[in-house]
Steps between C-alpha positions, in 0.01 A plus 500: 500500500441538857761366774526535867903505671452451869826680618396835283218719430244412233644456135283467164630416199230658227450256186374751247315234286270407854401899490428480171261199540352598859363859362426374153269227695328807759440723148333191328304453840419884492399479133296169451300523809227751606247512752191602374125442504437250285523660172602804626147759560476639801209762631422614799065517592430824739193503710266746376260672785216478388381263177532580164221574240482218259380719166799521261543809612860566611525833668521299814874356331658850395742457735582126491549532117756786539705297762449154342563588157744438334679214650138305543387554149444191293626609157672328258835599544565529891870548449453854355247573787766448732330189631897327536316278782308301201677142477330298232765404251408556135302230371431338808192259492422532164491903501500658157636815631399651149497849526669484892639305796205443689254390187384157604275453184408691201689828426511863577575810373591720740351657820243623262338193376480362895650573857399547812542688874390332795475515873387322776349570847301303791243568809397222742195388245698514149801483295493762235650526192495777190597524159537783269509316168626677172367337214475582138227271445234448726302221478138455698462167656134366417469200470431197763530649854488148693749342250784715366518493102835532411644757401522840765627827557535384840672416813614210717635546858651158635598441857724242729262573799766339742780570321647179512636453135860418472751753406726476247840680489608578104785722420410875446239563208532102460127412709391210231137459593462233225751259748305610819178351339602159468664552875195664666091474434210624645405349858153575679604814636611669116229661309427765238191695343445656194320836501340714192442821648301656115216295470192550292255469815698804673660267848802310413577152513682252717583109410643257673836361366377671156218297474163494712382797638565564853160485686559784716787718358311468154156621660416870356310598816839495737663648290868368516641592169458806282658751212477744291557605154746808483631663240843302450400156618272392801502444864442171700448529925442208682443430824565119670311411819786341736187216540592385158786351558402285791447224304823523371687592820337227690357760748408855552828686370552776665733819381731663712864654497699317331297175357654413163247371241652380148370699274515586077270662251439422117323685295397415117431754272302445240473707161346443127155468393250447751501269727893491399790307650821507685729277295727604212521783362221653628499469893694384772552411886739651727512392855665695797743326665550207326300398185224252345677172681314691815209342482694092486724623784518667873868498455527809230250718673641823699431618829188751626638586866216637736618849699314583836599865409128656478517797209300822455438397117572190337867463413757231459918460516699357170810293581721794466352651797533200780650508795804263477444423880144445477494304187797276626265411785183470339690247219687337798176415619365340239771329315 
């Protein structure tokens, strides 16, 4: 106990049991509560020069796969990539996790059957993004192109344009994305695409929310989306106008140093015979950051944070390379 004696110097009388209880209370503090964005995925976008060639061609990415990879990848078991920053808990929303953490649906079986490298970049016109897509089965979208026919090898890429979704604070490796769904839904300003980059009539494929094609993104002659089959899976670019999202934003939205956009990707492999599916025991879906409750909530997307640093070649920085002063005002910013 503490105790003051006005005609003598300071006394304290220690009560070992408080001690106990005060630093057993700051380690349970330390322990059940972490900062993060939202679930926990974090990239950074670098400006690129001068734009990139939309062709499914990724020379232009040698670089940005070497640096991203592999604490970006999306593969079924990020724990033994070294991706520690991955928070979903196991069997969070619904996941199966059959064959890994991060399976959302379906099942894997190994980094052979599916995975993927990524990157991401931006100019004044576009966001970019790139995939590098090993898949043991690949499967040739071509069927409706202005309504999507379940199922495809295929990608969605969902966004929080203002980044306005609530965060929620779980302990370490606890994120439960199946309780931030019922806590957090999509507003005017969330929205997602799907993309199928192999396509019978050669350009790839964009839907909105999965479903309709998107007028403009879908349209072969600007080409927005393409891939390529290689020899252990395929490849998927796309490119995003920043004058899609205004619709979504409310207004022209602008990139610059620093803007935070909520931000998660899913992708659904699909395998058996022709035109095949993703569910049990053939395919699966794996998402980045967070998994298939992405598309019902804002709240268990991650983070895409724009960098005014301007690159010689497209690159990008995994969490294990931030600046702890830099990120702690970026997040300060936009918590």
């Amino acid at each position: 106990m503490f105790s003051l004696n006005r005609k003598s110097s300071f006394h304290f009388q220690v009560n070992p049991v408080v001690i106990f209880v005060v630093v057993g209370c700051l380690l349970l503090s330390v322990s059940t509560t972490l900062v993060m964005a939202h679930s926990g995925g974090e990239v950074i976008s670098k400006k690129t020069p001068s734009p990139i060639t939309i062709d499914g061609n990724l020379d232009e990415w040698a670089l940005v796969f070497a640096e991203s990879s592999p604490l970006q990848d999306i593969v079924a078991d990020p724990r033994a990539h070294g991706q520690d920053w991955y928070q979903v808990m196991l069997g969070s929303g619904g996941d199966t996790n059959d064959g890994g953490l991060r399976v959302s649906r379906g099942r894997f079986d190994g980094d052979d059957d599916f995975s993927a490298r990524w990157a991401t970049l931006w100019d004044d016109d576009y966001l970019y993004v790139a995939f590098d897509v090993t898949d043991d089965s690949v499967h040739v979208y071509d069927r409706d192109y202005e309504v999507r026919v379940p199922d495809i090898d295929g990608v969605w890429l969902l966004f929080d344009t203002k980044h306005d979704a609530p965060v929620f604070e779980y302990p370490n490796h606890e994120f439960n994305t199946g309780e931030v769904a019922g806590q957090s839904s999509y507003e005017a300003d969330d929205h997602f695409w799907a993309f199928a980059s192999i396509t019978a009539r050669g350009a790839g494929t964009a839907w909105v929310r999965a479903d309709a094609a998107d007028p403009f993104l879908n349209d072969p002659a600007n080409g927005h989306v393409a891939g390529q089959v290689t020899a252990t899976g395929y490849t998927a670019e796309i490119r995003l106008p920043w004058s899609v999202f205004e619709p979504f934003f409310g207004g022209p939205l602008v990139p610059k140093d620093g803007t935070v956009i909520g931000f998660d990707i899913t992708f659904t492999d699909v395998d058996g015979d022709p035109p095949g599916t993703y569910g049990a025991p053939l395919g699966g879906a794996m998402a980045w950051s967070s998994d298939f409750e992405n598309d019902n909530s804002p709240g268990v997307l991650g983070d895409l944070i724009i960098s005014g640093e301007v690159i010689a070649g497209p690159t990008s920085v995994n969490p294990a390379d931030k600046l702890p002063t830099i990120w702690g005002r970026i997040k300060g910013e936009y918590r």
